[in-house]
C-alpha positions in Angstrom: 0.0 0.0 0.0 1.7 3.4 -1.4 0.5 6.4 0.6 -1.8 8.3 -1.8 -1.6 12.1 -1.0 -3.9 14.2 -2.9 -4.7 17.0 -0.6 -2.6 19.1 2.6 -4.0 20.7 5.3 -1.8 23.2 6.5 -2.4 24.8 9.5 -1.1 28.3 10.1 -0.7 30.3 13.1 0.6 33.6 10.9 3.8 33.7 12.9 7.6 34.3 11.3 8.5 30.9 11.8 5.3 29.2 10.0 7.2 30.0 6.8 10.1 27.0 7.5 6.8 24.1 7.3 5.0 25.7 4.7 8.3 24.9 2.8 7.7 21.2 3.8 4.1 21.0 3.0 5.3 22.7 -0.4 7.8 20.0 -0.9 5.4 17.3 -0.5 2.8 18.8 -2.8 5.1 18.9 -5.5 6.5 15.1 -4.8 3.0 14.1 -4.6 1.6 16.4 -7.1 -0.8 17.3 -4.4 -2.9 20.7 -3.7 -2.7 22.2 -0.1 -5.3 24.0 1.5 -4.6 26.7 3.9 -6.0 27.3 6.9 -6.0 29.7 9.5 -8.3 30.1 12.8 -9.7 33.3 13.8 -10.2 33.4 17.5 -13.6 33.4 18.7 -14.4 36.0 20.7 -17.7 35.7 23.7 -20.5 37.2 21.7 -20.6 39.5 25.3 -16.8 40.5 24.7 -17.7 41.4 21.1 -20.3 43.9 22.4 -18.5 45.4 24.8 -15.7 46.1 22.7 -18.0 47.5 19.8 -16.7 45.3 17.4 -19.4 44.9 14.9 -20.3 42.6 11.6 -18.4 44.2 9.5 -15.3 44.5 11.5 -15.5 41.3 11.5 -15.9 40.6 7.6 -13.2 43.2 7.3 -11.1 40.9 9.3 -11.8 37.8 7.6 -10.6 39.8 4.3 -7.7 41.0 5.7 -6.3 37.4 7.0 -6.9 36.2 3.3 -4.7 39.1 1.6 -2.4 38.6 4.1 -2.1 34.7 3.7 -2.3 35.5 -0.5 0.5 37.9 0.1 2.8 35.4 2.1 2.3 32.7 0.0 3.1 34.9 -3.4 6.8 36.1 -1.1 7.5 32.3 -0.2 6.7 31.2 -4.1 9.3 33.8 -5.6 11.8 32.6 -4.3 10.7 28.9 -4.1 10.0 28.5 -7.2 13.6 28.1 -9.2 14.3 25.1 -6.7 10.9 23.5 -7.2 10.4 23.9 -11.5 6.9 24.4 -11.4 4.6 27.6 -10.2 4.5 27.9 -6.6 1.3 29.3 -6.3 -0.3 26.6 -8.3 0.3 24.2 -5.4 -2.5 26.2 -3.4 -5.8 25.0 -4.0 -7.4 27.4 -1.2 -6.7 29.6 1.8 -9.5 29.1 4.5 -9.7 31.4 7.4 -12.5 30.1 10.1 -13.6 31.4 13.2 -13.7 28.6 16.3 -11.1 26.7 18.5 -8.3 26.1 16.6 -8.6 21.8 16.7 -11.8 21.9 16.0 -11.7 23.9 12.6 -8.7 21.8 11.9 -10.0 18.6 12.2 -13.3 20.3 10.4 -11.9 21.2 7.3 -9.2 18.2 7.1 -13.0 16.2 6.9 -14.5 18.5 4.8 -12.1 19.3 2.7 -10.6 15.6 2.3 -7.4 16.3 3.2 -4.9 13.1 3.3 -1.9 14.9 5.9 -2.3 17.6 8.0 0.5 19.6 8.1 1.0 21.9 11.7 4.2 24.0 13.1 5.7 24.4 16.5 7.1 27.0 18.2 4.9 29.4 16.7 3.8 32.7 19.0 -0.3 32.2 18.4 -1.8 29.2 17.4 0.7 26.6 19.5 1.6 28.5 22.5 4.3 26.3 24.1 7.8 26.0 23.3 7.8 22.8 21.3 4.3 21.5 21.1 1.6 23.7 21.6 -2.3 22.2 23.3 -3.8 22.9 19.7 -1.2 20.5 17.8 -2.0 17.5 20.9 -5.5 18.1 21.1 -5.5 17.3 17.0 -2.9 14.4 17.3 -5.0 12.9 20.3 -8.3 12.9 17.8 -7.7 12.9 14.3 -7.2 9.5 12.0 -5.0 11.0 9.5 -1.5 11.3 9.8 -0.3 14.4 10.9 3.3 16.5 10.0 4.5 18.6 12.9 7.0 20.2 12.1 9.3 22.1 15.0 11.8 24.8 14.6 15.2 23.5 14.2 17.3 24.9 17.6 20.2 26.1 15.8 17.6 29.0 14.5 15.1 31.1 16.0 13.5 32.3 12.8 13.4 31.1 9.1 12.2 32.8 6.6 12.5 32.3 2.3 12.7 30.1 -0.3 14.0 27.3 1.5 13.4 23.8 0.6 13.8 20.6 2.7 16.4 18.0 2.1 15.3 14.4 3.7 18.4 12.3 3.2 18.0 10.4 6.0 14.4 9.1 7.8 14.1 7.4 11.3 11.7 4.8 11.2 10.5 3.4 14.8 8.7 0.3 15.3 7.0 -1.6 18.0 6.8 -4.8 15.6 3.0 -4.9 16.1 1.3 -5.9 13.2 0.3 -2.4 12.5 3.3 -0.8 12.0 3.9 -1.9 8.2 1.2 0.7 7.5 3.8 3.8 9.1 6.3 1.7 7.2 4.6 1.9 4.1 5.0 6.1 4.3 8.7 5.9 5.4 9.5 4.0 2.0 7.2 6.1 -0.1 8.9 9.4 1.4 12.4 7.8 1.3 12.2 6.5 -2.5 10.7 10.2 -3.5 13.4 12.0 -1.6 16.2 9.7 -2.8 16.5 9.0 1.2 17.5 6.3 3.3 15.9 4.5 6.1 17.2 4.2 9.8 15.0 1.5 11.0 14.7 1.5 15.3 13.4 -0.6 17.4 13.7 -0.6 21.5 14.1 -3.3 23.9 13.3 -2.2 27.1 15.7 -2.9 30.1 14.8 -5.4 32.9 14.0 -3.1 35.8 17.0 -2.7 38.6 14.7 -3.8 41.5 14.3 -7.4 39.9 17.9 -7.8 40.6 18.0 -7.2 44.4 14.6 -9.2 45.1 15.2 -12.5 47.2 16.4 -15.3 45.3 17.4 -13.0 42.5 20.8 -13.5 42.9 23.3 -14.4 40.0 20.1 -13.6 37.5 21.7 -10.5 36.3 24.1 -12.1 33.8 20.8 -14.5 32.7 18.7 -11.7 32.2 21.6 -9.8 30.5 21.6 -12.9 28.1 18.0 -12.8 27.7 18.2 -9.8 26.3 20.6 -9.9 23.7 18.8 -13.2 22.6 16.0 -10.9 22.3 18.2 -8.2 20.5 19.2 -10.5 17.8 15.8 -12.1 17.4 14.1 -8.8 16.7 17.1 -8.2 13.8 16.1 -11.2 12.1 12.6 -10.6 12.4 12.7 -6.8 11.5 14.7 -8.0 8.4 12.4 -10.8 7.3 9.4 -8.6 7.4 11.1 -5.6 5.2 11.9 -8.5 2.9 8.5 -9.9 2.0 7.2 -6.1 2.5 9.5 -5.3 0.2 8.9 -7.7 -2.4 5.4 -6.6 -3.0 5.8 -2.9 -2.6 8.5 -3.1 -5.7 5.6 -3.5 -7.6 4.1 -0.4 -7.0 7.6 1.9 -6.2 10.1 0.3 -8.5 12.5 -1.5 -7.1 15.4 -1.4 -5.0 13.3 -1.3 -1.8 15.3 -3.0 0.5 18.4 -0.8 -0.3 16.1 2.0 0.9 17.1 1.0 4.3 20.7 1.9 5.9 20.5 0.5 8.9 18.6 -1.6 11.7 19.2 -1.0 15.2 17.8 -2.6 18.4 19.4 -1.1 21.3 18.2 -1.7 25.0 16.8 1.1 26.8 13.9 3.4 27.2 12.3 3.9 24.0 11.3 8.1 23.9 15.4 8.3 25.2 16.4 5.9 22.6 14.4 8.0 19.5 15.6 11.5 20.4 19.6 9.9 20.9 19.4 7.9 17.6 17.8 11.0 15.4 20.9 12.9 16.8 23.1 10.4 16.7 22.5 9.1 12.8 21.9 12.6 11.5 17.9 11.6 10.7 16.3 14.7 9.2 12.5 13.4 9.9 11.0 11.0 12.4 8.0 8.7 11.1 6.2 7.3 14.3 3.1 4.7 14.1 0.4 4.7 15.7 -1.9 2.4 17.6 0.4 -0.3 17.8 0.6 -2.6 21.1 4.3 -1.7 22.5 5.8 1.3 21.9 2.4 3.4 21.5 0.4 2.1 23.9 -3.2 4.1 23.7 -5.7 4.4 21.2 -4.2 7.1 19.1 -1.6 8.5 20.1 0.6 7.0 23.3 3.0 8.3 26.1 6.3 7.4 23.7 4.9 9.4 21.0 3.5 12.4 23.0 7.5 12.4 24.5 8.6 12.3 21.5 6.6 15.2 20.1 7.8 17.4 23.5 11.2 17.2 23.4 12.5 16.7 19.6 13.8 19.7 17.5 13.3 17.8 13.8 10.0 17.2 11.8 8.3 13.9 13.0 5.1 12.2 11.0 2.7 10.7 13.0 0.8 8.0 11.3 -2.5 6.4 12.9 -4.6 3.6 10.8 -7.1 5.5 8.8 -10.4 5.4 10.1 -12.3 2.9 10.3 -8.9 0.2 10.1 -8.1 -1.8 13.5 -5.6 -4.1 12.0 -3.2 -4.0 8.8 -1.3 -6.4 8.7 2.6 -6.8 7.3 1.7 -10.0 5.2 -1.7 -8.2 3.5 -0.6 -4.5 3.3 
């Protein structure tokens, strides 16, 4: 199953930064040859507030027009010098520029339905619409409800503002797994984005350490070097598996990519330890430029739609990281009948 990406929702809070994942949702659009949809939420103000502060009807439709020639206007700055990069007009890649009045998560995951959007695209570090430092309530409060994958895309920490025609370059993708059966579906978006980016794949998965109070319990004596043992029977028992799965994955997805698939993939590691600490050391470590996270899988991300590693995750990393839940209406894909 090859992702198919028609439509972007991107989600804009109007601040400088939002400029740095527009140029990612760009990116996509034109891999994909996909139309994006902006949108950006007005806040809505207690009818009580409006009347004491004498704004009227058309203030408010004077608003509404202003935040659409503002939005035209960015999008017109960001295309002019985007466009040599990308070979094809910039602006094309818009389809529409929505601006709603509501809570911000509920006109996102509103128009993403209405509008048929396939990926949402949101930024953090923004000053409006996601209010803390890395991942604002508006971005969780989407991730938490919505079943289709979602881009966030943080500022990177060696800047505090981009701005211009910049255009990512994914050469390197960390793919973590829990091994549940779901997670050839996030797989299947790692190869699609690797093989259009020319990209490899850093494939990770974590084997949690035996907790230290097992070793001083009565009777527990001399189990240390067992349980060491264990788990590096474990270690390479996951490796084989991991690598048997991308093979028959692989074989069927060659007919829809091309081939090589399996040479999309650099690397397999299985380290012990704690799996959010593991995904933020490996990204640094291996020089990853995205993180692709599954969701609703039975080990790693343990609730419904999006678990405790994931939400971590999303806290306390400074790269772009796609979150994949099952599309709605899916409880089980399967490696063997993706």
């Amino acid at each position: 199953m090859i992702p198919n990406i028609e439509k972007i929702l991107y989600a804009t809070d109007l601040s400088r930064n939002s400029a740095y994942a527009f140029s990612h949702a760009i990116d996509m659009a034109k891999r994909h040859d996909a139309k994006i949809v902006i949108l950006h939420a007005l806040e809505l103000i207690p009818a009580w507030a409006e009347a004491a502060a004498g704004i009227t009807p058309e203030m408010k439709r004077k608003q509404h027009e202003e935040v659409i020639e503002d939005l035209r206007k960015r999008v017109q700055e960001f295309c002019r010098g985007a466009e040599a990069r990308l070979g094809r007009p910039c602006v094309e890649l818009v389809l529409k520029i929505l601006v709603t009045r509501g809570y911000p998560p509920e006109e996102i995951l509103n128009a993403a339905n209405e509008e048929h959007c396939d990926v949402i695209f949101m930024a953090s570090h923004g000053k409006g619409f996601l209010v803390t430092t890395f991942l604002g309530s508006v971005s969780t409060a989407v991730l938490h409800r919505t079943r289709k994958p979602v881009f966030v895309i943080p500022l990177p920490s060696e800047k505090t503002a981009i701005e211009g025609d910049m255009i990512p370059q994914l050469k390197k993708i960390l793919y973590a797994t829990d091994l549940s059966k779901n997670s050839a579906y996030a797989f299947s978006y790692a190869a699609d984005m690797a093989k259009r980016h020319d990209a490899r794949i850093v494939i990770l998965h974590t084997i949690e350490p035996v907790p230290e109070s097992i070793y001083v319990e009565e009777g527990a004596i001399g189990m240390e070097e067992v349980l060491k043992k264990a788990k590096e029977e474990e270690q390479k028992g996951d490796i084989e598996e991991i690598k048997n799965r991308l093979q028959d994955f692989c074989r069927k997805l060659e007919t829809q990519i091309g081939p090589p698939c399996v040479e999309l993939v650099s690397k397999i590691l299985v380290p012990i330890g704690y799996p959010v600490n593991e995904i933020l050391k490996i990204a640094d470590l291996e020089s990853c430029d995205v993180v692709v996270l599954g969701t609703h899988g039975k080990g790693v991300l343990k609730q419904t739609f999006l678990g405790s590693v994931a939400e971590d995750v999303l806290q306390r990393i400074r790269k772009p990281i796609f979150i994949i839940p099952l599309p709605s209406g899916k409880v089980d894909i399967d490696w063997e009948t993706m």
